[in-house]
Steps between C-alpha positions, in 0.01 A plus 500: 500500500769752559703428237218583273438802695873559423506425146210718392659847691854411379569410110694197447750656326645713856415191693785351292713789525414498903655167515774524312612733742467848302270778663168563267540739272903506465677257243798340598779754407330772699421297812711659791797397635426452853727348858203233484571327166804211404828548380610216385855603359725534814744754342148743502401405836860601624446829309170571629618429858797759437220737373300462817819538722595861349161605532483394871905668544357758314198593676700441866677748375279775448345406845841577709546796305187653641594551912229601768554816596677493867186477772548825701255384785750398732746792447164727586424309802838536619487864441215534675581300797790762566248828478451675863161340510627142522806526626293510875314197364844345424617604855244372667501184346909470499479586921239185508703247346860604689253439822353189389902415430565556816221360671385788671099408415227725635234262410539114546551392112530874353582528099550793330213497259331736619825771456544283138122559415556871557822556304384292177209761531699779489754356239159386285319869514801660372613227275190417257414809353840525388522163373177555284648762373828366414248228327410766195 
């Protein structure tokens, strides 16, 4: 049943060429030379693989020569961590941890995350507008 289904929307004449391994509408000479089909001769198949390595060199190529620009976030950051603002932040947070070093805890099982929490804050307010606009 399907194959006369087939056979009366497709004309035997491309059902032949369909088999025979040539695309409908194209004759032989113009069908395209594609990575899918055989090559039988091994000197081609060696030159075809040569023509796919320079490609691949080739296009590795073009990719290194195009380098991200440097990301200035962290340079920012840094800059702003040393502004007047911070710097207390950084102070406070600095005077924690030499305590906690030393073991002079006000608070059974004190961290500094609190002081950290404050000084990314200050580092973060002054940072990202900067950093977007280093981004245009």
């Amino acid at each position: 049943m399907l194959s006369s289904l087939f056979e009366s929307f497709f004309p035997s004449d491309l059902r032949m060429e369909s088999q025979a391994g040539v695309h409908a509408g194209e004759s032989q000479a113009t069908q395209s030379d594609t990575s899918t089909s055989t090559i039988s001769d091994p000197e081609e198949a060696q030159q075809h693989k040569d023509e796919l390595g320079e490609r691949q060199q080739q296009a590795q190529e073009e990719s290194e020569d195009e380098e991200d620009p440097e990301d200035q976030a962290e340079a920012i950051r840094e800059a702003c961590g040393n502004t007047k603002v911070c710097k207390e932040f950084k102070h406070h947070l600095e005077e924690c941890g030499e305590r906690l070093a030393a073991g002079k805890t006000i608070v059974p099982n004190e961290t500094c995350v609190e002081e950290l929490f404050h000084y990314m804050h200050c580092v973060d307010e002054c940072a990202a507008p900067k950093i977007f606009a280093a981004l245009k």
